[in-house]
N, CA, C and O of each residue as an XYZ file, in Angstrom:
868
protein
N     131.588    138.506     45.007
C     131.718    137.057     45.113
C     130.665    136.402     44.217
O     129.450    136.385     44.415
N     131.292    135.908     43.276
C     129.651    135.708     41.956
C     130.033    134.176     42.188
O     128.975    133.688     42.584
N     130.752    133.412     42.158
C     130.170    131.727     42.615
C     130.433    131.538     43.715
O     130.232    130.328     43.817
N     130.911    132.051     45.115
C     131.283    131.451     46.448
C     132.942    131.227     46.667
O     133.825    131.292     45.812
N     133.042    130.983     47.898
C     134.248    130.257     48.214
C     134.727    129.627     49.008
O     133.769    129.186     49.644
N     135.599    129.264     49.428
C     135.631    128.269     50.577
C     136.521    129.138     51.689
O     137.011    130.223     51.379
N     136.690    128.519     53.094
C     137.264    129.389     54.313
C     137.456    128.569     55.360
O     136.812    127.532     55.514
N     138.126    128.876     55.948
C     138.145    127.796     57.317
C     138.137    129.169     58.588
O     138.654    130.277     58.446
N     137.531    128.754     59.561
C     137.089    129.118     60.858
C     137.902    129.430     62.054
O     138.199    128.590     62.904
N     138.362    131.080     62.090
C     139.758    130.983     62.954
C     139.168    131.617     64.356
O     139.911    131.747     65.329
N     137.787    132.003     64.392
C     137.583    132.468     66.052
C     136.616    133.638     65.791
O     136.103    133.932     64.711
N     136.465    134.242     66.964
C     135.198    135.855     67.035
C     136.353    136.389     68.007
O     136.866    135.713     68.898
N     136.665    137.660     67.701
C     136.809    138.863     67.857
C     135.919    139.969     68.265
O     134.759    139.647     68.522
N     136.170    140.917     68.347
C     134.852    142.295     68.270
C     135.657    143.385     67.182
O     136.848    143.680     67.274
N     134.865    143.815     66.314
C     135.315    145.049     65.449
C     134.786    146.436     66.160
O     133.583    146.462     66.422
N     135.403    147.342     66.425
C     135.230    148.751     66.820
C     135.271    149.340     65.382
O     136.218    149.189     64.611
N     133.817    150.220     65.038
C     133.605    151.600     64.264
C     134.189    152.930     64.962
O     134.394    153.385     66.088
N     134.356    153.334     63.374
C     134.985    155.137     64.224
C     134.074    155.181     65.360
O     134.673    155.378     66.418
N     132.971    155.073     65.455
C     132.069    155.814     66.463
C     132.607    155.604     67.829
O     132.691    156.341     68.811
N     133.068    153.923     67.508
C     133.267    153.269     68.647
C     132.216    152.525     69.407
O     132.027    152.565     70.623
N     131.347    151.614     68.215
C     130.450    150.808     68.472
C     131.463    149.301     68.357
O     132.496    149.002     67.758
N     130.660    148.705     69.144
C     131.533    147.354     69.163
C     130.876    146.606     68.601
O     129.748    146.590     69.095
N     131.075    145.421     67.148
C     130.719    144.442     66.562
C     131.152    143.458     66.965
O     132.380    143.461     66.886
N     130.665    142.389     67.463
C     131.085    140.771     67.437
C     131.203    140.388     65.925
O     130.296    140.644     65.134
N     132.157    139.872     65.624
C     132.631    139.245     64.035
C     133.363    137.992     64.386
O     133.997    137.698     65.400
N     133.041    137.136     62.970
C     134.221    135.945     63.231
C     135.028    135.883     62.301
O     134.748    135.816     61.105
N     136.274    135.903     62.875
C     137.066    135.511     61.582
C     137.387    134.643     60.582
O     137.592    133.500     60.990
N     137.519    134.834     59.204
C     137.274    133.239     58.597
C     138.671    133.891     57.671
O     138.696    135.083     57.364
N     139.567    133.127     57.368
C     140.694    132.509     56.498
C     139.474    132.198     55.054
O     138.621    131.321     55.192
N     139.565    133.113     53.610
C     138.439    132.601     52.891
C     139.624    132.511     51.943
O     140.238    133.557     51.729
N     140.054    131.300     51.303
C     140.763    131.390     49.965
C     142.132    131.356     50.186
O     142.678    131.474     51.283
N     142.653    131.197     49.152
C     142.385    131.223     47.796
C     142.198    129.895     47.166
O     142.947    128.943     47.384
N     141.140    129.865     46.352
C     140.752    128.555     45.838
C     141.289    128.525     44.576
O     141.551    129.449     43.806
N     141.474    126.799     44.420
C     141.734    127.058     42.377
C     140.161    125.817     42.211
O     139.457    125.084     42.905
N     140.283    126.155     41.182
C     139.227    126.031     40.098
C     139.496    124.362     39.606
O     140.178    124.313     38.583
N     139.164    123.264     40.045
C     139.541    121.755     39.839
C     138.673    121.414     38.769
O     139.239    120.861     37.826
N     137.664    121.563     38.680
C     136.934    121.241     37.852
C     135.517    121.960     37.639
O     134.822    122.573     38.450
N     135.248    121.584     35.791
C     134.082    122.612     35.652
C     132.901    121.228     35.576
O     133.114    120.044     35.318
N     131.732    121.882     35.884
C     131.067    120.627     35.655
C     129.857    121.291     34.767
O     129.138    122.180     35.222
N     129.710    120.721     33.365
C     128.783    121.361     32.407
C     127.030    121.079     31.937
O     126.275    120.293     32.510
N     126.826    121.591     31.248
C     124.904    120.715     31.419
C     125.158    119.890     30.466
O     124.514    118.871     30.717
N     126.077    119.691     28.959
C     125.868    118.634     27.962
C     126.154    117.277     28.700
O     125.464    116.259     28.635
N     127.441    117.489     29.496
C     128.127    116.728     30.387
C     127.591    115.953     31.546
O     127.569    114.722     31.552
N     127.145    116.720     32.557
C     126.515    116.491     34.058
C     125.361    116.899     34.390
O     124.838    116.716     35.489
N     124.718    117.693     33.117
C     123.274    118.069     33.426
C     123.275    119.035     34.366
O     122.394    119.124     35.221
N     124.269    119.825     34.266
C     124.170    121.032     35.514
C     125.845    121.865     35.088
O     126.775    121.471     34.384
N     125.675    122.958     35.773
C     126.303    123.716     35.390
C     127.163    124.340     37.153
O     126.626    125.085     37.973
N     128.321    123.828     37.233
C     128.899    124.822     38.576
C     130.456    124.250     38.579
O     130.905    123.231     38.054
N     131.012    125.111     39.238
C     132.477    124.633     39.589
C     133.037    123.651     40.792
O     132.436    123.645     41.866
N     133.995    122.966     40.627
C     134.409    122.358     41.891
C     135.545    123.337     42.453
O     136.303    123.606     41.521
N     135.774    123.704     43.142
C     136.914    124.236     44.309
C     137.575    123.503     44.765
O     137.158    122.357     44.926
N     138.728    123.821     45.113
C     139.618    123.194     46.325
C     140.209    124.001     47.009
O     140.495    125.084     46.500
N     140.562    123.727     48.332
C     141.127    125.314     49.346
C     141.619    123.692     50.542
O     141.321    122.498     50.543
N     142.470    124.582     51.376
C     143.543    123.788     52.247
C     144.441    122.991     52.329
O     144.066    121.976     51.743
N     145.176    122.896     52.624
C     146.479    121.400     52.971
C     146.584    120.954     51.534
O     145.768    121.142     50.632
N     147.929    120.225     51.484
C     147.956    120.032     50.150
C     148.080    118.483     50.676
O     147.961    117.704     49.730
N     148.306    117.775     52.044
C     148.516    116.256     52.208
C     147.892    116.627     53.629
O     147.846    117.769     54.088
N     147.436    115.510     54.226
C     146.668    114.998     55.501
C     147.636    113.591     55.793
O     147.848    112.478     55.312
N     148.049    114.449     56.906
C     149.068    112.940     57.310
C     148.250    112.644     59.126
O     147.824    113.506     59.894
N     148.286    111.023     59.328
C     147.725    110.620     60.522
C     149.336    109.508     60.922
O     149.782    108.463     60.448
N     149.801    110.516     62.090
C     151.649    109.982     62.026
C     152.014    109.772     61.452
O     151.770    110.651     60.625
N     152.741    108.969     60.943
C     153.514    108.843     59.567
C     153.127    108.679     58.289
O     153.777    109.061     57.316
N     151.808    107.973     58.247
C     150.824    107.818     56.946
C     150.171    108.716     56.767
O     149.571    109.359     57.628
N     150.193    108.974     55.137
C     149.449    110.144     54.900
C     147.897    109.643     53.811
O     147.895    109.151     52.683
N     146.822    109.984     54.636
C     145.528    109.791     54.414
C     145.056    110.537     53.598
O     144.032    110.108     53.066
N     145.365    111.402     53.313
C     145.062    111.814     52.000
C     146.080    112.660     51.115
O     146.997    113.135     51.785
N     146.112    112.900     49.989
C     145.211    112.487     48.742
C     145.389    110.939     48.863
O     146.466    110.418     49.152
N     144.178    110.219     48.602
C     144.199    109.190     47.729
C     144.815    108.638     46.677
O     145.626    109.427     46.192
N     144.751    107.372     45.997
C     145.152    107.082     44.751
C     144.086    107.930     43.920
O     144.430    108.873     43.208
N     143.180    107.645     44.022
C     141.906    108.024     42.656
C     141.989    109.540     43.504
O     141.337    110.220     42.711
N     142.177    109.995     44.034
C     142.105    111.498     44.139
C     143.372    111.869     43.645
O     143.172    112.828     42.900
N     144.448    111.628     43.675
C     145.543    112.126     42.551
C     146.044    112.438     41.667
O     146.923    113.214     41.290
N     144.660    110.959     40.938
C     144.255    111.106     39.229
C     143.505    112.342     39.218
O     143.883    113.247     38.474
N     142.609    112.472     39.867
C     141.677    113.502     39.846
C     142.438    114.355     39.724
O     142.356    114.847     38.598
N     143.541    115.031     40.644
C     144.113    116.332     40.416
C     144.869    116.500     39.540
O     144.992    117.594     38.989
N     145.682    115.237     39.151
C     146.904    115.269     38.284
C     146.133    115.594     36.830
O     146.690    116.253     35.951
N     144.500    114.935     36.661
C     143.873    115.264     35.561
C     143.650    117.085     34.512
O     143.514    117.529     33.372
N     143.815    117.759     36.839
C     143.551    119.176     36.238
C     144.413    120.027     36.235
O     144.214    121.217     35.993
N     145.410    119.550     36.486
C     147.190    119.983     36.378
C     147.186    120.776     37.531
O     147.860    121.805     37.583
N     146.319    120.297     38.688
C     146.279    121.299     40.093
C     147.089    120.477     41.131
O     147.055    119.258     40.963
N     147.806    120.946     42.170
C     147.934    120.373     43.269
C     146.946    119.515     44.188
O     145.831    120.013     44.344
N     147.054    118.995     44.457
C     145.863    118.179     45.611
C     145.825    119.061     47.220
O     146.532    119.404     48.168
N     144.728    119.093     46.789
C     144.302    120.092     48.009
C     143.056    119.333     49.227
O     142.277    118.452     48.862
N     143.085    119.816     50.495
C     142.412    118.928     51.438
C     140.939    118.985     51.376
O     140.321    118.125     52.004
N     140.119    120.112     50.534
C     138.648    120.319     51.082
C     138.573    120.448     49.486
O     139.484    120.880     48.780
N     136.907    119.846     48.899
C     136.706    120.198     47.501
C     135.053    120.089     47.945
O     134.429    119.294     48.648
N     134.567    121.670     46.930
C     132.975    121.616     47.207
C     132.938    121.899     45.841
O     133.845    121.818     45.013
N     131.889    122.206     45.723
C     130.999    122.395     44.355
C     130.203    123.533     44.308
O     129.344    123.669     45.180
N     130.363    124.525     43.285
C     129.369    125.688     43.661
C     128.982    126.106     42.377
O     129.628    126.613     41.461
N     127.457    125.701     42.523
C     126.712    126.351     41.161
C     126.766    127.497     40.616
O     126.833    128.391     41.460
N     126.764    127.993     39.146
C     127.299    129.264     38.473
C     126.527    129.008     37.198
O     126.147    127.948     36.702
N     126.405    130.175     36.828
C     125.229    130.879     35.563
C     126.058    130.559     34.356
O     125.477    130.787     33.296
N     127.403    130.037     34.249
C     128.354    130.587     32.998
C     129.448    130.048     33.500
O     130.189    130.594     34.318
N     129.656    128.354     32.761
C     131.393    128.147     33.537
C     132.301    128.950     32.762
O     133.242    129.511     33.324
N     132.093    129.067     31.430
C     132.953    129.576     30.353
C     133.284    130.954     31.162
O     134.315    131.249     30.557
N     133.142    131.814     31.951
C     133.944    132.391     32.645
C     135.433    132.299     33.762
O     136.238    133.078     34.272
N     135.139    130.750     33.721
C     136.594    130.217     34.478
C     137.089    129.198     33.965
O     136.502    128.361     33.280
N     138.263    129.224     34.294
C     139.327    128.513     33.618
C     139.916    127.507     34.995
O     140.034    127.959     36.134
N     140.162    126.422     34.696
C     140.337    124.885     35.509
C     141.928    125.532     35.575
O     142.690    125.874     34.670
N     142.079    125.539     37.122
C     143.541    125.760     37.581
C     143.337    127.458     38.272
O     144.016    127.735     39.262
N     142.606    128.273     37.825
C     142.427    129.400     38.251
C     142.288    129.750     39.296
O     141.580    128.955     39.912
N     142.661    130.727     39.988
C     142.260    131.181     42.024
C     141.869    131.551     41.939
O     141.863    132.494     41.148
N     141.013    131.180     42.748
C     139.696    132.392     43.448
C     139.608    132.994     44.468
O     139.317    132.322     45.458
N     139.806    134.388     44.636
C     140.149    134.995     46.040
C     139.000    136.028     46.277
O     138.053    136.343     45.556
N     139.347    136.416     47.400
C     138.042    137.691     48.120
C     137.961    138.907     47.473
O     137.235    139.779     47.951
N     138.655    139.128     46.355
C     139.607    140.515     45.968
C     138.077    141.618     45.867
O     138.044    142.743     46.367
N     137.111    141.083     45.243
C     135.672    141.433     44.596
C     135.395    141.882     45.942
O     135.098    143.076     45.910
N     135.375    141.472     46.945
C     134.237    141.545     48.248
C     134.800    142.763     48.982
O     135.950    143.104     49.257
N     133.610    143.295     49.204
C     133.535    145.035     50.026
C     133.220    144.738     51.501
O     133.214    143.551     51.826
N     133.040    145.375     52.139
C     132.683    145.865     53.509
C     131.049    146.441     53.210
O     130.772    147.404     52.495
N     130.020    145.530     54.001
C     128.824    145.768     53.846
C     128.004    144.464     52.844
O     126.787    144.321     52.725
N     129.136    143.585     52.183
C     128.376    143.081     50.930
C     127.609    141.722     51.912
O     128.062    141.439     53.020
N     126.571    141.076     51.386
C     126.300    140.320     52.340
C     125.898    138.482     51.646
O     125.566    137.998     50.564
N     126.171    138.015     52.956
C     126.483    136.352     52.448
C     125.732    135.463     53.360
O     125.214    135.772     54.434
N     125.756    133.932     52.575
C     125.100    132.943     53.218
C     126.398    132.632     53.943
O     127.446    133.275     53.880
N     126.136    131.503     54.663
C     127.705    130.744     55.521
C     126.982    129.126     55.612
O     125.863    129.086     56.124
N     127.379    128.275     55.300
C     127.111    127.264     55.547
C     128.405    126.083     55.974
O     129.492    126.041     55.398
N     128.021    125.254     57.008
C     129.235    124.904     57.935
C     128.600    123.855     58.761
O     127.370    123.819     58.758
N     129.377    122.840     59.598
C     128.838    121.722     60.191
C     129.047    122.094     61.262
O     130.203    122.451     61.489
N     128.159    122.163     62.240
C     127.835    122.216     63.862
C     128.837    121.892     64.675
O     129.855    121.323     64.280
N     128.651    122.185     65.701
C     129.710    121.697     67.220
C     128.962    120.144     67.213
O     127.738    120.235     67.303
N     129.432    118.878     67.130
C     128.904    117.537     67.508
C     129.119    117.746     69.157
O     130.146    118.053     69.763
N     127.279    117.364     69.844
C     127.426    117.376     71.177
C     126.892    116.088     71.729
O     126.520    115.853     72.879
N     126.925    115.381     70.792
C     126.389    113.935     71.478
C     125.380    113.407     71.606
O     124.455    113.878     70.944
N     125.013    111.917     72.714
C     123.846    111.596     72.751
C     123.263    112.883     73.760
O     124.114    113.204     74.590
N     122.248    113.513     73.831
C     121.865    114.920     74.531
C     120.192    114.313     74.747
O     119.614    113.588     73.938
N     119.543    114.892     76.227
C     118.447    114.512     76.656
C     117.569    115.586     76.018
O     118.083    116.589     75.523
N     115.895    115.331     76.025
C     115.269    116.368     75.438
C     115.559    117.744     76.263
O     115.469    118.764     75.580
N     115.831    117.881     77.373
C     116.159    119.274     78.262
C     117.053    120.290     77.081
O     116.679    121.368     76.621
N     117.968    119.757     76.871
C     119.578    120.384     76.329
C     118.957    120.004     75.092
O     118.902    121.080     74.497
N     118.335    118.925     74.157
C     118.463    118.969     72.742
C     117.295    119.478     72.347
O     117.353    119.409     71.119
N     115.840    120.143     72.768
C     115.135    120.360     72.189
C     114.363    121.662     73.466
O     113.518    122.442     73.027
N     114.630    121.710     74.445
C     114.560    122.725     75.123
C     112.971    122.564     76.293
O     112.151    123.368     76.737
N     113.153    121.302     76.390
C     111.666    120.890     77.268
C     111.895    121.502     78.941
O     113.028    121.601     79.412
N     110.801    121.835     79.631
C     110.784    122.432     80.548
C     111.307    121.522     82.005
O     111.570    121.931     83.136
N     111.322    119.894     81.317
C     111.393    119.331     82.389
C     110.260    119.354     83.492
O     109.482    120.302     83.589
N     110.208    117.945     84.542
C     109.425    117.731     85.340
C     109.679    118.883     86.434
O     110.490    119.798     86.576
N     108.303    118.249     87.302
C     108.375    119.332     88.696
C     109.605    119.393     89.604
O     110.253    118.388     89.312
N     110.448    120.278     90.853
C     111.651    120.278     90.934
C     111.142    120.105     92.245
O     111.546    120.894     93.099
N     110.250    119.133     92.603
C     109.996    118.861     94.183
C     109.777    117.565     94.417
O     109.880    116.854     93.417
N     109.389    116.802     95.857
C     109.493    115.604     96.228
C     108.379    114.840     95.773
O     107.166    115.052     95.762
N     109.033    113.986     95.435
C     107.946    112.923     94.892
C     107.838    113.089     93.499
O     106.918    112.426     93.021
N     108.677    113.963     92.451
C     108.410    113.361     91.027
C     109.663    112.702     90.849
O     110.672    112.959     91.505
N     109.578    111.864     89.964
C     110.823    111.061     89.404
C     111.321    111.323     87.956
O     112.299    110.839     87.386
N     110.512    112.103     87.562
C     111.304    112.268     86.329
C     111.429    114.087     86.032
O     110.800    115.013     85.520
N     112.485    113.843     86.632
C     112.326    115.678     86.899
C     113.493    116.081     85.391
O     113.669    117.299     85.370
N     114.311    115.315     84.149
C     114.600    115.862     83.024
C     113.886    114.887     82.303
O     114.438    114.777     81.208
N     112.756    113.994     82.406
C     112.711    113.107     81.269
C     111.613    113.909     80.594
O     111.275    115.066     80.844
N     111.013    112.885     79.489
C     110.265    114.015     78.500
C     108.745    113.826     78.932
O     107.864    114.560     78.485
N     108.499    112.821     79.808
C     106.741    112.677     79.871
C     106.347    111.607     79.266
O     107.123    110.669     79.086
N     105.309    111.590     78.934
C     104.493    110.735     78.218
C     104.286    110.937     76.992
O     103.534    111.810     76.559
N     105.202    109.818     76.035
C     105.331    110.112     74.516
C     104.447    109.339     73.891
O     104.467    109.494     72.670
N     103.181    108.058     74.545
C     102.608    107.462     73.635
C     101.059    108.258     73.489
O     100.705    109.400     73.781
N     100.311    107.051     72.882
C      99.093    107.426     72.719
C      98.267    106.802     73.346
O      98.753    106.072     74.210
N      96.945    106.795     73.236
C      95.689    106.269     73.876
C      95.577    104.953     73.024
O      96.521    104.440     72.423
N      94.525    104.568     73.053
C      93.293    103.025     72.471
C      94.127    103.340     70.730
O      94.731    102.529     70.028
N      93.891    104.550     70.524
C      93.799    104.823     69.012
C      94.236    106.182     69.327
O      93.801    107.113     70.004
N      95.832    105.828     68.175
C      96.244    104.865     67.413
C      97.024    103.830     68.442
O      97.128    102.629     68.195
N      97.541    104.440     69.589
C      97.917    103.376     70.346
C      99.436    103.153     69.953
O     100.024    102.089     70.141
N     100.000    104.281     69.386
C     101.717    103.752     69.114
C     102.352    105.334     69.472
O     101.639    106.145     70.064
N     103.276    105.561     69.196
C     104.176    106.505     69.085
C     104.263    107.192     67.591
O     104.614    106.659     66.538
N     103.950    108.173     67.764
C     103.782    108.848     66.238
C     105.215    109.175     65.632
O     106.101    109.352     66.469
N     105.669    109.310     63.878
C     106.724    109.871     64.014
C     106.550    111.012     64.377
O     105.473    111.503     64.716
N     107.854    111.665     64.329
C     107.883    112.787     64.463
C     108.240    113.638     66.288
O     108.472    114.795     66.637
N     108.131    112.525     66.911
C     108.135    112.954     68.074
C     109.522    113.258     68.424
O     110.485    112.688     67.910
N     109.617    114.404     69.537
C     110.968    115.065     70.219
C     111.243    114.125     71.335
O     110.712    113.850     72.412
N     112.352    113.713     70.611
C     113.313    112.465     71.839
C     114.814    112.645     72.258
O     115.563    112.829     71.299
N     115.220    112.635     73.107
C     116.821    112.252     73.218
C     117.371    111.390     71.293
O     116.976    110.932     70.221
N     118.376    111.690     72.047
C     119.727    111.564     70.602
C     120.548    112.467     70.209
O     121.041    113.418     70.817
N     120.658    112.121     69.188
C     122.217    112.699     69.064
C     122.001    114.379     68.537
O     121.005    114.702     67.891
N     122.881    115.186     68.846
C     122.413    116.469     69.009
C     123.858    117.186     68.069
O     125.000    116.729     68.107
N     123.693    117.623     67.781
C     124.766    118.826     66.472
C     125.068    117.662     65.620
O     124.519    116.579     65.416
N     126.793    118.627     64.926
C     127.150    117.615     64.043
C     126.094    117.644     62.616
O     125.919    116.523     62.138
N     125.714    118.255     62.232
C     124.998    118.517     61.115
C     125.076    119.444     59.830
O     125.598    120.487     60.224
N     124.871    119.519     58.835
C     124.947    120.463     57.980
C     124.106    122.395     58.911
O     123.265    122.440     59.809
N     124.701    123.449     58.293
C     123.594    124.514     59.165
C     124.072    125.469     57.970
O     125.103    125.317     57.316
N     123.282    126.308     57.843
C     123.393    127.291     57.043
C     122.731    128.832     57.817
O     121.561    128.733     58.186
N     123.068    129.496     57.936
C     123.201    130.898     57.891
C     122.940    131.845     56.930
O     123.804    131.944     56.058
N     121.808    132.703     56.835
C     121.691    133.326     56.163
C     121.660    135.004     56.112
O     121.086    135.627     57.004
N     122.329    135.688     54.986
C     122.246    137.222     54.992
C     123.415    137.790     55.714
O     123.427    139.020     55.744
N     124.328    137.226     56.259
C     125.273    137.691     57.257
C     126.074    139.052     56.841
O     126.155    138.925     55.620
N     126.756    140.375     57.203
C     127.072    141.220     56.240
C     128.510    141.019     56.975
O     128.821    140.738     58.133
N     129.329    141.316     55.660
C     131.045    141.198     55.871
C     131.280    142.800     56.323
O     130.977    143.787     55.652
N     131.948    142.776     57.740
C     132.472    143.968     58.314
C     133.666    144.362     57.542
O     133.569    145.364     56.833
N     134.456    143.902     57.569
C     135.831    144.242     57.040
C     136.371    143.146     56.208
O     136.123    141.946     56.323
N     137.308    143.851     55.175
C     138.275    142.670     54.671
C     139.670    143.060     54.150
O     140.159    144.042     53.590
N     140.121    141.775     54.610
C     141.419    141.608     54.519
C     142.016    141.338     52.998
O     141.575    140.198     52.855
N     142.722    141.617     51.766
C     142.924    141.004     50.510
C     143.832    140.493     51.070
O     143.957    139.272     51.160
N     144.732    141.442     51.611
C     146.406    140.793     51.401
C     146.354    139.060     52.390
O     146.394    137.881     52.038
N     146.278    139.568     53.332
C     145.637    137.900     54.265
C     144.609    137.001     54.110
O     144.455    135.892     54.621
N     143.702    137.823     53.086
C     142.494    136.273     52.711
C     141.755    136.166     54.170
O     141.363    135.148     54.741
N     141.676    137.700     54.647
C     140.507    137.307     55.950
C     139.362    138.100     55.653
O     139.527    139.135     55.007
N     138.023    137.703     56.098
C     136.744    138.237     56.284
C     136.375    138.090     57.440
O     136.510    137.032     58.054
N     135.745    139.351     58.006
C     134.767    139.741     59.016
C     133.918    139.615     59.290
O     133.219    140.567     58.942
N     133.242    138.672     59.966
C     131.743    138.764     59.279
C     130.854    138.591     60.649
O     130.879    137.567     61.332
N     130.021    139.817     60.959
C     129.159    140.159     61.795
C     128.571    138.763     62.259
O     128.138    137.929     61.463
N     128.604    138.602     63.611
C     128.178    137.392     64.492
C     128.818    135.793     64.376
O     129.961    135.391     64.155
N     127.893    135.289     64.558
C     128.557    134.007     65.127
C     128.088    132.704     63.821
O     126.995    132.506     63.291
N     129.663    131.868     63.593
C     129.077    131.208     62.642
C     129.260    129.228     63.134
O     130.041    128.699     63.926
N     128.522    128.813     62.536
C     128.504    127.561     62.908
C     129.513    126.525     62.609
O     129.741    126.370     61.409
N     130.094    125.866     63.346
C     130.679    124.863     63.071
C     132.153    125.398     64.591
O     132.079    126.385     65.323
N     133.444    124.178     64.577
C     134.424    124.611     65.843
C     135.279    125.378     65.036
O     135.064    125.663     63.857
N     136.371    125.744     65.786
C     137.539    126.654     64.844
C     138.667    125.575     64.427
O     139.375    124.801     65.070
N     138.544    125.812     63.346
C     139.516    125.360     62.137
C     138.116    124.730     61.301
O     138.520    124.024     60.378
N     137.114    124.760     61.333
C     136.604    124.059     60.387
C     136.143    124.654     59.194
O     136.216    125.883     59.205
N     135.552    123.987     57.861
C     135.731    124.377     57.101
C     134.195    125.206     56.903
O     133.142    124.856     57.436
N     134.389    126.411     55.975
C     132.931    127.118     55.619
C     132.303    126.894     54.441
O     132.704    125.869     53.889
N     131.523    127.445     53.903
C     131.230    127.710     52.312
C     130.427    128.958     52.340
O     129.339    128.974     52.916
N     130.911    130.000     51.748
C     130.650    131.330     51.621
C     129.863    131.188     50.377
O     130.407    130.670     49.401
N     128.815    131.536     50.322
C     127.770    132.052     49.200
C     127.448    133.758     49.150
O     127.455    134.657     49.991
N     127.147    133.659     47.578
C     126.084    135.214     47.722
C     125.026    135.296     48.141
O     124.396    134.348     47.673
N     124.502    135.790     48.675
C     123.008    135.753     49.788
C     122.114    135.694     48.645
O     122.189    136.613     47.830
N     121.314    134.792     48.466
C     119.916    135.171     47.847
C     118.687    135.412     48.645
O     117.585    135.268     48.117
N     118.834    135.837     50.117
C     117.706    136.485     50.766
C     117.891    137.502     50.531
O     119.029    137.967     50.472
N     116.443    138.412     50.247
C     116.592    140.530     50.005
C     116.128    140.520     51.125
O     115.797    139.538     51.790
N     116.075    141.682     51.410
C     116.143    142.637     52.625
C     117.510    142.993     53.182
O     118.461    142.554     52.536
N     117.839    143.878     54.517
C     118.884    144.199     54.872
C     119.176    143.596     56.418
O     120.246    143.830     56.980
């Protein structure tokens, strides 16, 4: 996998080895992407590809929300279909791909290992207990604040609330990345990967598969 790819999020399973060790894996749908656009350094001052992977229309009942007008141009520009998800993934050498081209798992082994990056479960407004893991007050008579957080100000000096402090709010729903993960098995003919443990974001959502740049094993 030398620039990444895109995947959407179909669930965890367990993989059994001959031995008959049991792996937790999740399954991810990775590909096949085409190649929308190159983006160059004379050009954009940077060098990587755009992708596209899923749905070719997003309809909300009868209206369909996407593609756009100006996203149509966009595709119709690269003689590609309009597709539902488009990322961007930096590369050493666009002149190795060609605009319209797929990109599939075909390269990727069993053992090879990857980043995963993906948006969280959104869990809401969440108290410090559940969003940051505070021990909470005493669990006997006479305290009153048996989940709140305590005493968040200060003394004489400085006399305010510092940033930085752990408060209630809003909790997931965020960018997360994952790192080093190793692919158990793969699928060519189905465009599925295996991939040891648990990855972030709900099922159906979308991933971005990288080559790991952490060493070690």
């Amino acid at each position: 996998m030398e620039t990444g790819i895109l995947g959407r999020k179909i669930g965890m399973t367990r993989f059994f080895k001959e031995s008959g060790e049991s792996i937790p894996v999740t399954v991810v749908e990775a590909g096949p992407c085409l190649v929308v656009q190159k983006k160059t350094t004379q050009k954009d001052g940077y060098q990587a590809l755009q992708l596209g992977f899923g749905a070719k229309a997003i309809r909300k009942g009868k209206k369909r929300i996407w593609p756009t007008k100006p996203s149509q141009g966009h595709f119709k520009k690269a003689n590609v279909e309009p597709v539902e998800t488009l990322r961007e993934f930096r590369v050493e050498d666009v002149d190795k791909f060609e605009v319209g081209q797929a990109l599939t798992i075909a390269e990727v082994k069993p053992g090879d290992r990857i980043d995963v990056l993906g948006r969280s479960k959104g869990k809401g407004f969440q108290g410090v207990m559940k969003r940051h893991g505070f021990g909470g007050g005493r669990a006997t008579h006479g305290c009153t604040t048996h989940r709140g957080p305590g005493s968040i100000g200060q003394s004489a000096d400085p006399s305010r609330v510092l940033p930085g402090v752990k408060l209630p709010g809003q909790m997931g729903d965020v960018r997360v990345s994952v790192r080093n993960l190793e692919i158990v098995d793969v699928d060519v003919e189905n465009n599925i990967l295996l991939i040891r443990g648990a990855l972030p974001g709900a099922k159906r959502s979308i991933l971005e598969l990288r080559p790991t740049n952490k060493l070690g094993s």
